[in-house]
C-alpha positions as CSV (number, residue, x, y, z in Angstrom):
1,X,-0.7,-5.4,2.6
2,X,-0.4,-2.9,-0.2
3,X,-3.9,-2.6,-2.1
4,X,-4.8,-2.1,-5.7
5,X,-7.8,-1.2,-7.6
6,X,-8.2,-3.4,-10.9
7,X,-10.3,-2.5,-13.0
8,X,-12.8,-4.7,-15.3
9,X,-13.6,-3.2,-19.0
10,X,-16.0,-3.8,-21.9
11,X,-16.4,-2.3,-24.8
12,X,-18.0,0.8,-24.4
13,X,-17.0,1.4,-20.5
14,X,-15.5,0.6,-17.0
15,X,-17.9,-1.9,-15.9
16,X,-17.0,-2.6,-12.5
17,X,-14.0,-1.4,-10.1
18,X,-12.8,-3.9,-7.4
19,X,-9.7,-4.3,-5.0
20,X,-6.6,-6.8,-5.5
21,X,-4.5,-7.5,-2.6
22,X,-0.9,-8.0,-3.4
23,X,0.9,-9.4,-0.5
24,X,4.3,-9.1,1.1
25,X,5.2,-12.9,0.0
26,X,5.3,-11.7,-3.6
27,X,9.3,-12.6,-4.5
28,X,10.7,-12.3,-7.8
29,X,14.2,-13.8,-7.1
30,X,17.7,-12.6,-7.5
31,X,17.4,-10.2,-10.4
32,X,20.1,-11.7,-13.3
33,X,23.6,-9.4,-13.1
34,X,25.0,-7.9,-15.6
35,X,28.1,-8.8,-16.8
36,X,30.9,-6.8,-15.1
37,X,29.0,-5.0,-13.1
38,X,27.4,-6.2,-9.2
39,X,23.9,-5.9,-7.8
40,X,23.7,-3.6,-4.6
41,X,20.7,-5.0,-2.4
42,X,19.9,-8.3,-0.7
43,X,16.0,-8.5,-0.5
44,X,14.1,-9.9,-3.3
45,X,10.1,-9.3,-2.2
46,X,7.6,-7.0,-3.5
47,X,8.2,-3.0,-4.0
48,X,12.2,-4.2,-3.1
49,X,14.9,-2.6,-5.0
50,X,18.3,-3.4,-6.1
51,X,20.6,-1.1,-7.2
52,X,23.1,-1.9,-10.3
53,X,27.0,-0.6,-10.9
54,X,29.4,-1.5,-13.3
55,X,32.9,-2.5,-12.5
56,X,36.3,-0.6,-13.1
57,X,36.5,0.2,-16.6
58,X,32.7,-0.2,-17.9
59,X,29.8,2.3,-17.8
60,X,26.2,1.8,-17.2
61,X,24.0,1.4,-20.4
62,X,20.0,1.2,-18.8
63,X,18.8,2.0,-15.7
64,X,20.4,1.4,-12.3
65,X,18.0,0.3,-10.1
66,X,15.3,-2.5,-10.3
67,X,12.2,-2.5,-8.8
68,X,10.2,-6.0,-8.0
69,X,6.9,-6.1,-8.6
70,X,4.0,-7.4,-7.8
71,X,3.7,-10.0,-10.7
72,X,7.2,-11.5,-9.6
73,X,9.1,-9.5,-12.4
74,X,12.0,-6.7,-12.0
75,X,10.8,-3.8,-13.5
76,X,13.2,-1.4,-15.2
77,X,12.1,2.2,-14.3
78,X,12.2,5.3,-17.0
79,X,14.8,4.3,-19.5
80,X,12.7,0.3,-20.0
81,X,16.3,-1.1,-20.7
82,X,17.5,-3.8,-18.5
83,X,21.0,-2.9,-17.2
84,X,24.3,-3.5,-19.3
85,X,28.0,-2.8,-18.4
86,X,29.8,-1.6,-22.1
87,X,33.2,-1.3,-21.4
88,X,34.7,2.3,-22.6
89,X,36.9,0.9,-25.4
C-alpha cells in the first residue's frame, strides 16, 4: 500500500509531518471519452492509466493518457487539458 507524507501547516511553519495511507481500493471509474476518439486501458484503480486516441480523421487536442489518483479523480499529466478529438476540417 503506497504511502504518503501529509504535511500539517500554520502560519509561520510545518508544524507536524505524518503518514497517509492510500490504498489499492482507491477507484475513480471509467474516465468519460472523448468524443470520436476510444480509451485504451481497462483498470480503473489508483496509479492506473488509460491511454486516449482519436478516431480516423480527428487529432488529439490535450494529453493522451490519464492517470487515477488517489482522490478518485483522473488527472491529466503536463499539458492540464482533458482530452479532445477536433476533427482536421
Amino acid at each position: 500500500m503506497p504511502l504518503l507524507k501529509r504535511k500539517e501547516w500554520n502560519e509561520y511553519a510545518i508544524t507536524q509531518t505524518f503518514p497517509i495511507c492510500l490504498s489499492s481500493a482507491v477507484d475513480c471509474g471509467q474516465p468519460r471519452r472523448p468524443e470520436n476518439g476510444k480509451l485504451n486501458g481497462a483498470a480503473y484503480k489508483y496509479q492506473d492509466t488509460v491511454g486516449v486516441e482519436c478516431g480516423p480523421g480527428f487529432y488529439l487536442v490535450g494529453a493522451d493518457t490519464l492517470t487515477c489518483n488517489g482522490n478518485a479523480d483522473w488527472e491529466v499529466p503536463n499539458s492540464g487539458e482533458y482530452p479532445e478529438c477536433a476533427g482536421l476540417y
